[in-house]
N, C-alpha and C positions, 0 to 999 in steps of 0.2 A: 364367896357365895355366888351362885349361877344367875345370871339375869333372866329373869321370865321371857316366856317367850310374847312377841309381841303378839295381839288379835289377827294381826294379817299373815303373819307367821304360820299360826293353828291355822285358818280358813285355807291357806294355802297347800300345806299338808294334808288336811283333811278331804279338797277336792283331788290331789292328786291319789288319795287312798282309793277312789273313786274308779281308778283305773283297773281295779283290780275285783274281778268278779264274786269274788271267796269273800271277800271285805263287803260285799252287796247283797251274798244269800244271810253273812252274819247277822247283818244290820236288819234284814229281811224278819229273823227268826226271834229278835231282839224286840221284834213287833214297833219299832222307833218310826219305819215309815210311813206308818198311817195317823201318826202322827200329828196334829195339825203344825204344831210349832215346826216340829221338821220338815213338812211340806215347805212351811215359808221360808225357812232357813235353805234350802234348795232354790227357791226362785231368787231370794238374797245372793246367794251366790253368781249367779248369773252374770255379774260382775266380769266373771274371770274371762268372758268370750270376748273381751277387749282385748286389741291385742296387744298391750302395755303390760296386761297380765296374761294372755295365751301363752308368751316367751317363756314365758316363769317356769309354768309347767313341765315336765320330764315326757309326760304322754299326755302332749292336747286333746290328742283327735279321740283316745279312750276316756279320758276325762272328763271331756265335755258331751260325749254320749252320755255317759251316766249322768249330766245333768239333765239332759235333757229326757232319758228314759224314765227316769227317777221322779218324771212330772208327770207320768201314763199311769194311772189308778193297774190296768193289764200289767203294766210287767211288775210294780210293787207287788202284786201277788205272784207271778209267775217267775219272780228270785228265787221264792226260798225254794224253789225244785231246782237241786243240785245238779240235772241235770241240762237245764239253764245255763247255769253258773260255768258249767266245762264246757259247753257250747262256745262259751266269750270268750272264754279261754282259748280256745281253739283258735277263734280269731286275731285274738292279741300275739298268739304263736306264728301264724301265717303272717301277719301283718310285718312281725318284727323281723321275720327271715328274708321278705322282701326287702327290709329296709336292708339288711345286712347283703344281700346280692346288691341291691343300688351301689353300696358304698365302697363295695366289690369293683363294680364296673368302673366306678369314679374312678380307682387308684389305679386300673388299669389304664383306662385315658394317658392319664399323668405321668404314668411311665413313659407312656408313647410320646408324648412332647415335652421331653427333657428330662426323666424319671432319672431315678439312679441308674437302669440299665443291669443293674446284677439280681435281676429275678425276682427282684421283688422280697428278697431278704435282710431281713432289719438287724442293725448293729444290735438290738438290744437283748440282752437274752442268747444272744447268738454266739457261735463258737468261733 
């Protein structure tokens, strides 16, 4: 038998669902945000901008926008316009292709001071 998930488990899952704009026009259309209970369950959360729990997180920095957008009466209405939602979208794309050039530049560094030296081609996979 599966052991349930713990309360912090859910809250966890549930703010990193957060990151994801499609998951915000849902919730939008599901009429759950005007909520009173889920207003407060958002400031509850609030929790997670510690940073004992920001680690935790896969995407802080979208995550925790949506907590805090998610507190603006303006944008609980201006979700459910899908074209909103691809807006965020856009940005979580741009953001994450940055991160991907960052991490680009990092292993070039690395190669330059002591790297493998063979181009940057990894045993793994490789022929």
């Amino acid at each position: 038998m599966a052991t349930p998930y713990t309360r912090f488990e859910v809250e966890l899952e549930f703010v990193q669902c957060l990151a994801n704009p499609f998951y915000l026009n849902f919730l939008a259309h599901s009429k759950i945000l005007e909520d009173e209970r889920f207003k407060n369950y958002i400031i509850y959360l609030q929790y997670f901008r510690k940073p004992e729990y920001t680690k935790l997180l896969t995407y802080p920095v979208h995550s925790l926008a949506a907590l805090t957008l998610l507190q603006q009466p303006g944008f609980r209405t201006g979700i459910m316009n899908q074209g909103l939602a691809m807006g965020m979208l856009g940005e979580v794309v741009a953001e994450g292709k940055k991160e991907g050039e960052r991490e680009r530049e990092k292993g070039k560094v690395g190669e330059g001071e002591g790297g493998d030296g063979g181009g940057g081609e990894s045993e793994v996979g490789g022929n």
